[in-house]
Z-matrix of the N, CA and C atoms (Angstrom, degrees):
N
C 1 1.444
C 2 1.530 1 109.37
N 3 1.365 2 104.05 1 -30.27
C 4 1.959 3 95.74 2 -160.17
C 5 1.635 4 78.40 3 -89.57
N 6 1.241 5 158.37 4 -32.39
C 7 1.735 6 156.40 5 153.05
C 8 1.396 7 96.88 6 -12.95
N 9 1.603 8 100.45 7 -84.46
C 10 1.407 9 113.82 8 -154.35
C 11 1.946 10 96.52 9 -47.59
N 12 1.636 11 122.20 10 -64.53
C 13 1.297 12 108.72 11 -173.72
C 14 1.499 13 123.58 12 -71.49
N 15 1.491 14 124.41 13 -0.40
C 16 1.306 15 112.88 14 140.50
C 17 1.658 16 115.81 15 -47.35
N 18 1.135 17 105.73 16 -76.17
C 19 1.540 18 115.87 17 174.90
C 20 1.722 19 115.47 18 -33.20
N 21 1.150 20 117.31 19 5.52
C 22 1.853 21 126.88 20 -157.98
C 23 2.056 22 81.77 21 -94.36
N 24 1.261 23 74.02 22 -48.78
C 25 1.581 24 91.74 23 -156.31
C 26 1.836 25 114.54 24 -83.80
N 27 1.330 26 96.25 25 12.10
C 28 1.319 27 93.34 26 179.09
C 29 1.601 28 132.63 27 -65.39
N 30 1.410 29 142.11 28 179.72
C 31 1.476 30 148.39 29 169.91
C 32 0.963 31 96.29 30 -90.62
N 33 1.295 32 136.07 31 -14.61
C 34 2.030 33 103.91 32 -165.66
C 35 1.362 34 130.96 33 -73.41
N 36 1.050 35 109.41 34 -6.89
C 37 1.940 36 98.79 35 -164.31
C 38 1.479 37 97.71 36 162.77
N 39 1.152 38 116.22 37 147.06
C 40 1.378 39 139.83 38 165.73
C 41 1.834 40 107.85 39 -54.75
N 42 1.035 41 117.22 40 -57.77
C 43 1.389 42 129.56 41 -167.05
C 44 1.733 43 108.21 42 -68.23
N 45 1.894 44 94.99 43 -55.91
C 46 1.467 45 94.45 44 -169.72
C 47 1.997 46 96.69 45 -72.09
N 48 1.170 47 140.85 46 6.51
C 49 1.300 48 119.35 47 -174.15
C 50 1.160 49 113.66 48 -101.19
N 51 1.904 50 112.90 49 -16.20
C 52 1.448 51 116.53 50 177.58
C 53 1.469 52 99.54 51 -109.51
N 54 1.524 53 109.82 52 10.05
C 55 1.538 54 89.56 53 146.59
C 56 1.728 55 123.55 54 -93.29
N 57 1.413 56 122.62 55 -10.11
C 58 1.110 57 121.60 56 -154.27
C 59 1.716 58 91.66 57 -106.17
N 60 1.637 59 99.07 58 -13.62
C 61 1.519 60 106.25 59 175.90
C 62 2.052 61 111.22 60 -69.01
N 63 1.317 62 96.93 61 -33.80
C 64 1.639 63 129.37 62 -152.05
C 65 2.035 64 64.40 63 -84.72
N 66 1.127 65 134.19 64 -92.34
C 67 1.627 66 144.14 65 -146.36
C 68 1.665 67 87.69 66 -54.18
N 69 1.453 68 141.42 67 -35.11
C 70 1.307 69 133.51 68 -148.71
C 71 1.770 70 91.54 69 -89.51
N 72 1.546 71 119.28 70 -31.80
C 73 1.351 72 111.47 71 -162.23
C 74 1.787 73 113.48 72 -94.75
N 75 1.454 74 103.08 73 -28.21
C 76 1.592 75 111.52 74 142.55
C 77 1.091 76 127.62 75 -58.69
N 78 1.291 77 142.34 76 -2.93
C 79 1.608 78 161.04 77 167.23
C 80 1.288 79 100.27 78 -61.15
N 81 1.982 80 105.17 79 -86.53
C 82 0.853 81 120.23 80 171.86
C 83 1.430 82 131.42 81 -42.99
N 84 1.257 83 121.86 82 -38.08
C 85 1.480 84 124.29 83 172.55
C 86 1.651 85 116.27 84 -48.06
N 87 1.571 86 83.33 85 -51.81
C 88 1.788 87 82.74 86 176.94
C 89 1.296 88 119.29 87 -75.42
N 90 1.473 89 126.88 88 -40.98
C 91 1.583 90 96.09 89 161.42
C 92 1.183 91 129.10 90 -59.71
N 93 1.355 92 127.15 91 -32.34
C 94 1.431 93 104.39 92 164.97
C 95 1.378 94 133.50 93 -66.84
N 96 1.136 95 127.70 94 -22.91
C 97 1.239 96 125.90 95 133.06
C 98 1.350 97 146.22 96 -31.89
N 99 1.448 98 96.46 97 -39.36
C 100 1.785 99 107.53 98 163.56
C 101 1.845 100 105.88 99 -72.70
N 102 0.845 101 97.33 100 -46.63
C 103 1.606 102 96.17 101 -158.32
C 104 1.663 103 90.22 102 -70.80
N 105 0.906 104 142.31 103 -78.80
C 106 1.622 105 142.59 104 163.65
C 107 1.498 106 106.16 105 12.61
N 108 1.612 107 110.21 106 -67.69
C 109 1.138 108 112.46 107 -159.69
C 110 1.336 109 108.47 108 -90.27
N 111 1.748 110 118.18 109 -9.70
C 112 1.315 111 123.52 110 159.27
C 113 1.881 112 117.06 111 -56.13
N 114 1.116 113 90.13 112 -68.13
C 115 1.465 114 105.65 113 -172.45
C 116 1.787 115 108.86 114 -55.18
N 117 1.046 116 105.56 115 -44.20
C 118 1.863 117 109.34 116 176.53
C 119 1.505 118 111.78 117 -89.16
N 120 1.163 119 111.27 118 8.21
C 121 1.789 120 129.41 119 153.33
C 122 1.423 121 126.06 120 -78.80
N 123 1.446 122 104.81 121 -36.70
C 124 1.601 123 125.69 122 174.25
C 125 1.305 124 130.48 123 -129.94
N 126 0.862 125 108.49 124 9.66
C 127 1.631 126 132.52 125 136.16
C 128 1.771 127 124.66 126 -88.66
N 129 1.383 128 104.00 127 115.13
C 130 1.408 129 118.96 128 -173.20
C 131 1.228 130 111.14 129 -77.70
N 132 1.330 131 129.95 130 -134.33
C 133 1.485 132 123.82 131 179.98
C 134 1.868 133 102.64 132 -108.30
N 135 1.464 134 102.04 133 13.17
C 136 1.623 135 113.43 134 170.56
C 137 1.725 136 112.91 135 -72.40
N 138 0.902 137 148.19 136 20.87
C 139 1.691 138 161.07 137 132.26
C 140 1.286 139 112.94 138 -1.85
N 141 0.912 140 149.14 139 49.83
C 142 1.266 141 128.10 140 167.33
C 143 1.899 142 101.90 141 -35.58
N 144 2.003 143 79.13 142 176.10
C 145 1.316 144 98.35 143 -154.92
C 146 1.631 145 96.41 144 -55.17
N 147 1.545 146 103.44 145 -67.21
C 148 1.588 147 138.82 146 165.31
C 149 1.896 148 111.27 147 -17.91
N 150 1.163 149 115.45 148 -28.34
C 151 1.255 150 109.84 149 -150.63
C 152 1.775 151 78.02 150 -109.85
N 153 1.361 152 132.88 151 -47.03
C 154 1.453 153 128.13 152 161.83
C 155 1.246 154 124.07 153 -49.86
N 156 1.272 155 136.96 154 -30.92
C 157 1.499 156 145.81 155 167.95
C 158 1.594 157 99.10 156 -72.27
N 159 1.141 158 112.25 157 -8.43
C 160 1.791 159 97.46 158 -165.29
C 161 1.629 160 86.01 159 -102.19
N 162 1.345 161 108.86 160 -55.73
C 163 1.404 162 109.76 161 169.35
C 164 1.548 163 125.53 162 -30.57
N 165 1.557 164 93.72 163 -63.17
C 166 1.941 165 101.68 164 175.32
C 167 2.031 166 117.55 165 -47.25
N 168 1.896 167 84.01 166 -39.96
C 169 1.651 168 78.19 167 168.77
C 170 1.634 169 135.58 168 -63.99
N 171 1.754 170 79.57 169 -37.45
C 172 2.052 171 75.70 170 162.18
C 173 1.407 172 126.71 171 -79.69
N 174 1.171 173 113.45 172 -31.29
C 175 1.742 174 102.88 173 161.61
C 176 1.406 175 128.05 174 -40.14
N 177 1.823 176 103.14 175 -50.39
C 178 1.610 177 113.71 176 178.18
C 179 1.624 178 101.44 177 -65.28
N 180 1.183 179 146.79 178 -29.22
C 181 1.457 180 153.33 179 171.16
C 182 1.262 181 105.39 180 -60.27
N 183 0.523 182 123.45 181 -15.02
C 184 1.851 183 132.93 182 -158.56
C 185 1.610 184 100.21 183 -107.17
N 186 1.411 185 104.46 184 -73.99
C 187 1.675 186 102.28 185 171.13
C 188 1.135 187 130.84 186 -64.37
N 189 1.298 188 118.46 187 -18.01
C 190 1.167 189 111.25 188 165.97
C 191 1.998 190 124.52 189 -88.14
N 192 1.117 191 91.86 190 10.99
C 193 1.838 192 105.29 191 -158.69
C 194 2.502 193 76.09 192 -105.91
N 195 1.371 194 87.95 193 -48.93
C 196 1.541 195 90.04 194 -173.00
C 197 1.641 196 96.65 195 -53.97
N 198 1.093 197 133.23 196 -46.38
C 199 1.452 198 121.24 197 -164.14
C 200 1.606 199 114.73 198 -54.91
N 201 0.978 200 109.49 199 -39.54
C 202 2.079 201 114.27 200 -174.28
C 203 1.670 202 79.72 201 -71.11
N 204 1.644 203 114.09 202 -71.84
C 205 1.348 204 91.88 203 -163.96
C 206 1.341 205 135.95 204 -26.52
N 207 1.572 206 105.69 205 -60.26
C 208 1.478 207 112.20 206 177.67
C 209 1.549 208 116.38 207 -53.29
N 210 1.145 209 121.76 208 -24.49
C 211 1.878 210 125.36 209 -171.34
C 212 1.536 211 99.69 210 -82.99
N 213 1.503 212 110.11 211 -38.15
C 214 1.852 213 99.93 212 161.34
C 215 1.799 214 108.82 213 -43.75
């Protein structure tokens, strides 16, 4: 991950930087995706309120991180 957003920030080219921009935000999607399905894997129906709102925030992080991706 810290590769790919070196690479965010690169000089080369217009094209290759919003592609590496487009590969850095699909990165991220999938770990948040991993961890999501980690954490609500091992977590039972013990949730506090707090720990579901934190969750909901990474979902909303997630979809909104998916939207640029997908427009690459």
């Amino acid at each position: 991950m810290d590769k790919a957003h070196e690479r965010v920030h690169s000089k080369e080219g217009a094209i290759a930087r919003l592609h590496e921009i487009s590969k850095f935000y699909e990165l991220a999607v999938m770990q948040l995706e991993g961890c999501l399905k980690f954490v609500l894997e091992e977590a039972d129906s013990s949730l506090e309120s707090s720990d579901e709102e934190a969750l909901g925030d990474l979902a909303e992080i997630k979809d909104r991180l998916e939207g640029p991706a997908q427009r690459n």
